[in-house]
C-alpha positions in Angstrom: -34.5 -24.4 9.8 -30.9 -24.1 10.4 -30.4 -23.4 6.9 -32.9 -20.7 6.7 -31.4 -19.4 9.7 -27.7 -18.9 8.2 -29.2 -17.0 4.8 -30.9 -15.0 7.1 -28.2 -13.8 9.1 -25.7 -13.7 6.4 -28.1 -11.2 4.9 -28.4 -9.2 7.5 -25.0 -8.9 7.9 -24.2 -8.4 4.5 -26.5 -5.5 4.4 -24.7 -3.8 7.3 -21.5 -4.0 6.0 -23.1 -2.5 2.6 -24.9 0.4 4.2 -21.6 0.7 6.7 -19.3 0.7 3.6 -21.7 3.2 1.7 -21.9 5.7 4.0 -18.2 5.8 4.9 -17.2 5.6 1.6 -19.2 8.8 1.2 -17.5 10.6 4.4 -13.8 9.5 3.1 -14.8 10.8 -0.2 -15.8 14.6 1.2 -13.4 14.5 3.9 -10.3 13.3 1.0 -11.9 16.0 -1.5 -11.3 19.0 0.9 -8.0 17.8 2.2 -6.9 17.8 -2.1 -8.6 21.5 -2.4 -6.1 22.5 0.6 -3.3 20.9 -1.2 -3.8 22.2 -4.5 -4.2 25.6 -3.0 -2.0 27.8 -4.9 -1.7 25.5 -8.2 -3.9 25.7 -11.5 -5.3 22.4 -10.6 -9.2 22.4 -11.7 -12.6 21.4 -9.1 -12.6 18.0 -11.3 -9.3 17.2 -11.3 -9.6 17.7 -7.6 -12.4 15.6 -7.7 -10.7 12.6 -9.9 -7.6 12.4 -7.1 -10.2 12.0 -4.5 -11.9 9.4 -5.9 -8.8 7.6 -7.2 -7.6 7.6 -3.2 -10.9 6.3 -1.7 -10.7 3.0 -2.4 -7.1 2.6 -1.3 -8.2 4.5 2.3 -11.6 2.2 2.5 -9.1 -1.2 2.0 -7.5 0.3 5.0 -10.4 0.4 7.4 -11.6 -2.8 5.8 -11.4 -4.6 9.4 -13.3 -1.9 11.9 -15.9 -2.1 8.5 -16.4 -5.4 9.4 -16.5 -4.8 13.4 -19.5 -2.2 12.9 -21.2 -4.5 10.2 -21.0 -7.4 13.1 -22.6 -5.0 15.6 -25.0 -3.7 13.6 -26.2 -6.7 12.6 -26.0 -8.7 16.5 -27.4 -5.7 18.0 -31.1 -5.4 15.8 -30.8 -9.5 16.4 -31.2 -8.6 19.9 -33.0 -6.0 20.4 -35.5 -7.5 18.0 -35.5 -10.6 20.2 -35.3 -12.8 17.3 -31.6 -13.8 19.3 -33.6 -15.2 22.5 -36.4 -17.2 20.1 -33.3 -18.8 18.1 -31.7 -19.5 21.3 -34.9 -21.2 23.1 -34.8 -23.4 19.6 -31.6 -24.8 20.4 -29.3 -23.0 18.6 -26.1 -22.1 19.5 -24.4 -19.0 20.0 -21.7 -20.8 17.3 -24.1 -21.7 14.9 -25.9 -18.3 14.9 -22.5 -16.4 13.7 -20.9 -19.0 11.8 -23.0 -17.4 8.8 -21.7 -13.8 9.5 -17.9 -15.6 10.5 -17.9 -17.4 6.7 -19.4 -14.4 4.8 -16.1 -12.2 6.7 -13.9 -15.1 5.7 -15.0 -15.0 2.0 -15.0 -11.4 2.1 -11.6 -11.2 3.0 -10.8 -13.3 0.2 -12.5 -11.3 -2.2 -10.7 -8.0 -0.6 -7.2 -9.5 -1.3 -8.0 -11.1 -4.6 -9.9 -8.5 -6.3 -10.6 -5.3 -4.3 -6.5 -4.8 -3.4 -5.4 -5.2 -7.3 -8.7 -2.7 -8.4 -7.3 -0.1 -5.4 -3.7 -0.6 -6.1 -4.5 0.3 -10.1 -6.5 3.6 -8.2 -4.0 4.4 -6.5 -0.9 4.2 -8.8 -3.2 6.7 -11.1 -3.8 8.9 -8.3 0.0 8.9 -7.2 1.1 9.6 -11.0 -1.9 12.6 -11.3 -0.7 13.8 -8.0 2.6 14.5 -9.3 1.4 16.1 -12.9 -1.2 18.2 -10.9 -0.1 19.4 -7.5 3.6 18.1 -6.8 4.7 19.0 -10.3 7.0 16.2 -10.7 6.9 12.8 -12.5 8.1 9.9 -11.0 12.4 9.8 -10.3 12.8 6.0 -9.9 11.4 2.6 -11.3 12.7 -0.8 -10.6 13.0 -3.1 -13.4 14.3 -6.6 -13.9 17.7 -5.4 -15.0 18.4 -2.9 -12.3 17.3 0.8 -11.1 16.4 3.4 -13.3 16.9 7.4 -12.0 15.7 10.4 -13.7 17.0 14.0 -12.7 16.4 17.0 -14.3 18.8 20.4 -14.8 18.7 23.4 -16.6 20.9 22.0 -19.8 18.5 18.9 -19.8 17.9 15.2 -18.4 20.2 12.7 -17.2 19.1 9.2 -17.0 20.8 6.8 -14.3 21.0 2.9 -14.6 22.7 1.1 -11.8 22.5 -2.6 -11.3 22.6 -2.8 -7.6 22.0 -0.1 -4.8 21.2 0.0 -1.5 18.3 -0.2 1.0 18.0 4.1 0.7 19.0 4.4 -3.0 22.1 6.7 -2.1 24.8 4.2 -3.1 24.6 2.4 -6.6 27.0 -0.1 -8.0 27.9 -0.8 -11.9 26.4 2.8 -12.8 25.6 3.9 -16.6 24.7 7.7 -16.9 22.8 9.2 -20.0 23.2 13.0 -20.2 20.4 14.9 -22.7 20.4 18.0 -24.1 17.4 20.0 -25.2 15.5 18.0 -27.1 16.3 15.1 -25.7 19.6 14.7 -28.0 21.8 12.2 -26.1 25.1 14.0 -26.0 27.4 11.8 -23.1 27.0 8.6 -21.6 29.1 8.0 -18.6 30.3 4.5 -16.8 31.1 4.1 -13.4 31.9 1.3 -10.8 30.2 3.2 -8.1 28.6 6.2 -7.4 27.7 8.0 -4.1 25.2 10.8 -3.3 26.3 14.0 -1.1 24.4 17.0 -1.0 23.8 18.4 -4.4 26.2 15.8 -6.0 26.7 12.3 -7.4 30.5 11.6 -6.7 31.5 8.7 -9.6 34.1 6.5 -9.1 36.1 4.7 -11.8 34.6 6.3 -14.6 34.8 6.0 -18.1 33.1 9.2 -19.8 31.9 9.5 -23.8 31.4 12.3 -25.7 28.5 11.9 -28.1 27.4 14.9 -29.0 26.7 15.6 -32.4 29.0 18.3 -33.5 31.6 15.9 -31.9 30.1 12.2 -33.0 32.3 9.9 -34.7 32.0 10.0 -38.5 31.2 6.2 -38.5 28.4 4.5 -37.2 25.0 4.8 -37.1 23.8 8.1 -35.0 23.2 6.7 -31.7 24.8 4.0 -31.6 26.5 4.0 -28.4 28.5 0.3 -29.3 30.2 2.7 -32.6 32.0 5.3 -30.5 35.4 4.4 -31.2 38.0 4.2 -28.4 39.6 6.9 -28.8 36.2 8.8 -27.8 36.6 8.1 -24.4 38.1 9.3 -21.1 38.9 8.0 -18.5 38.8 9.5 -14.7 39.3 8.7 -11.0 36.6 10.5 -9.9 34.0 12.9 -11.3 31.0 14.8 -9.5 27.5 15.3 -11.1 25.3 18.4 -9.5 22.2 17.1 -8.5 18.9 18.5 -6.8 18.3 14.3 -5.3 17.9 13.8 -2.1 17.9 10.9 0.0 13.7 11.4 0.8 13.2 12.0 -2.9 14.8 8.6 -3.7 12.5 6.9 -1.2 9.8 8.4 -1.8 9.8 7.2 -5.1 10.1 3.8 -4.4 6.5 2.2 -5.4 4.6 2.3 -2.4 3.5 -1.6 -1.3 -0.4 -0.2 -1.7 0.3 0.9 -6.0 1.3 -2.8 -6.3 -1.3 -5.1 -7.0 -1.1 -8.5 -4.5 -0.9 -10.4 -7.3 2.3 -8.8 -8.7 3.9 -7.8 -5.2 6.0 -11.3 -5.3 7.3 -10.9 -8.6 7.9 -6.7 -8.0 9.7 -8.0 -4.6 12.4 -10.6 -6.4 12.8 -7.4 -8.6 13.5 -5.6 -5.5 15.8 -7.6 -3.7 17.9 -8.6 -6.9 18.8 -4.9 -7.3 19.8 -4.7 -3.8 16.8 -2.9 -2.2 15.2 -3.8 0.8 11.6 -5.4 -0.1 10.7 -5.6 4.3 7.3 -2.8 3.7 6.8 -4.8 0.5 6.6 -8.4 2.2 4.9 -7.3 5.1 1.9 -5.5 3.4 2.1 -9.1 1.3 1.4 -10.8 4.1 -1.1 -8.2 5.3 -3.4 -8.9 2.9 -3.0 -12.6 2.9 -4.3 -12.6 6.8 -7.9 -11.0 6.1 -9.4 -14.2 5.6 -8.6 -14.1 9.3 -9.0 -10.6 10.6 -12.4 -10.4 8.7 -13.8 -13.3 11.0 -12.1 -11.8 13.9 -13.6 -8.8 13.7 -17.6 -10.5 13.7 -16.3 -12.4 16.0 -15.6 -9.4 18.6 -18.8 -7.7 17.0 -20.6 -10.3 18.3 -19.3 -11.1 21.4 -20.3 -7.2 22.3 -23.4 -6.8 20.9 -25.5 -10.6 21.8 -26.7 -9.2 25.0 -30.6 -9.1 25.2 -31.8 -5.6 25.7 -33.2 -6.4 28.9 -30.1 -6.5 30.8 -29.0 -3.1 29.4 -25.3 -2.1 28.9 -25.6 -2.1 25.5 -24.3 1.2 24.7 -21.5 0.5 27.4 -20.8 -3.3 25.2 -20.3 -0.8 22.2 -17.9 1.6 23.2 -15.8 -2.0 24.6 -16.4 -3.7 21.2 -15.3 0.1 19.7 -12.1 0.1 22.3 -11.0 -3.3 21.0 -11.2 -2.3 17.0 -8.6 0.6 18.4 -6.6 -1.3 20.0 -6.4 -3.9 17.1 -5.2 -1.3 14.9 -2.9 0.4 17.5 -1.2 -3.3 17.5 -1.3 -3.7 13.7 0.6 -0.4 13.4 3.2 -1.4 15.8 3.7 -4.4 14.3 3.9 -3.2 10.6 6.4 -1.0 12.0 8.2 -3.9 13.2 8.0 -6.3 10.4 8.2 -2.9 7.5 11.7 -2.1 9.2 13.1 -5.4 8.7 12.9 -6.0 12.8 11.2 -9.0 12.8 10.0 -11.3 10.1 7.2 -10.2 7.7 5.0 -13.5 8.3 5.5 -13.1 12.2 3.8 -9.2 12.0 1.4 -9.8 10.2 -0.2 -13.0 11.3 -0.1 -11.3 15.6 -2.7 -9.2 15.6 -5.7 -11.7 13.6 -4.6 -14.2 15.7 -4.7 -12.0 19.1 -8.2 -10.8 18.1 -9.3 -14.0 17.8 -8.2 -15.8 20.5 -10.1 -12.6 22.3 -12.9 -13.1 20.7 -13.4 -16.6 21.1 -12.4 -16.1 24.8 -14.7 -13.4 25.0 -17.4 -15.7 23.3 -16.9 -18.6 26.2 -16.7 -16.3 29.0 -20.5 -14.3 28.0 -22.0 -17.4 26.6 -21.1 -20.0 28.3 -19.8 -18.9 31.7 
């Protein structure tokens, strides 16, 4: 009987959280597409490409209200149990409030492992598309920055070409780079300087070098040995060498940052390995860690959230309140995610450890829940 009774709810709570992720799925879709038509307002961007960014971001938005998913799925599911009275006949069997959702608990618990596993890499992939067609289609810029294993690479752009930047340490903001190699291009892309520098600083409008060591390579000027392009041919006498030496630049600070790969383009997989990358060049990895550990606690918040679901919604219909138990079990998915945005605040700034944020507010829902559970159920 029992085991009938677990298949049984588990479906029934598996197809809430279906028809609950379905239809707001849908809403985030329509809503997303109209706020891309107001953005592209003004640009030759095209209904279907519209289209394509909006369905690129969904996924990405949907892991994001993953948890109060969950919450409605629990309620959903408690509530028809009650109203139905099939809750009161399994409870004049003998079975306990605990044993009726530990179905719905291990479903959330396996769902939260296939939402870290599988789901985040599949809407991290999304949404590193929809971040690089953003930029083609309605910011009209590629991405400036990428981190590699061997340091930070820059790209600016100017109206006599493209100059590359390779530094092998900066820091947190990406203003201040150490052991700095520029590549200046003309039209064409026809590498025609490099430039070396022990440091170099951003102002407004300028990189200021220091300790720099400049080469000419430009072709009407290029050594008569060595092969074309290569740089380890330029003789010595091809070189100069200054104090100081400013490069215009249209950088800013926020365009630096906002280049930085966004924790959600990173699949969970690869965010350990994209983090050592990170901190080896100098940068701060805190967001990066913290939405790490983020998705590593959903085989906890999942649960949680049933939990609460549940302890609002296993009322029998005949002592009312329902709607009232609702807007409480409602209340509590707000304030869960008022808490989880402090804390990611907290633990993304570097405040306080990574682990420590992340793990508070699963673990304060449920400890609510379950003393929730033992106050309504067992007095």
């Amino acid at each position: 009987m029992i085991g009938t009774l677990s298949l049984y709810v588990m479906r029934r709570f598996v197809g809430a959280f279906v028809a609950a992720f379905s239809a707001v799925l849908l809403l985030v879709v329509m809503v997303d597409l109209v706020e891309q038509m107001r953005r592209s307002a003004g640009t030759s961007t095209s209904f279907e490409q519209v289209l394509e960014l909006s369905l690129l971001h969904a996924p990405s938005l949907m892991m994001e209200i993953l948890p109060f998913l969950t919450l409605i799925a629990a309620l959903t599911c408690f509530a028809r149990l009650a109203r139905s009275s099939e809750l009161v006949v399994t409870r004049a069997a003998g079975v306990s409030v605990w044993r009726l959702i530990a179905p719905a608990v291990g479903a959330a618990a396996l769902g939260g492992v296939l939402a870290f596993s599988v789901l985040d890499p599949l809407s991290a992939g999304l949404l590193q598309r929809f971040e690089r067609q953003e930029a083609r289609w309605i910011k009209d810029r590629a991405s400036l920055l990428s981190v590699s294993g061997n340091g930070l690479w820059l790209r600016q752009a100017s109206g006599e070409g493209q100059t590359v930047v390779h530094a092998q340490r900066a820091n947190g903001d990406g203003t201040l780079l150490w052991r700095v190699t520029l590549f200046r291009f003309a039209a064409g892309d026809r590498l025609t300087a490099r430039v070396e520098a022990a440091r170099a600083v951003l102002e407004p409008g300028r990189w200021v070098l220091y300790d720099v060591r400049e080469w000419d390579l430009d072709q009407s000027a290029a050594p008569a040995r060595g092969a074309p392009g290569d740089l380890d041919s330029v003789p010595a006498m091809g070189w100069t060498d200054l104090e100081q030496l400013t490069l215009p630049t249209d950088l800013t600070r926020a365009q630096i940052l906002e280049s930085f790969a966004s924790p959600g383009t990173i699949s969970f997989w690869a965010l350990p390995g994209f983090i050592k990358g990170l901190e080896a060049a100098g940068v701060s990895a805190a967001r990066h860690r913290m939405h790490w550990q983020a998705q590593l606690a959903l085989p906890l918040l999942l649960p949680a959230m049933v939990l609460i679901g549940a302890a609002f919604s296993m009322r029998h219909v005949r002592f009312g309140g329902l709607g009232l138990m609702a807007l409480g079990a409602i209340g509590t998915g707000l304030a869960y995610f008022f808490l989880a945005n402090v804390t990611q605040a907290f633990g993304g700034s570097g405040a306080i450890a990574a682990p420590l944020a992340a793990w508070i507010p699963p673990v304060a829902m449920t400890l609510l829940a379950l003393g929730l559970l033992l106050h309504l159920e067992d007095g």
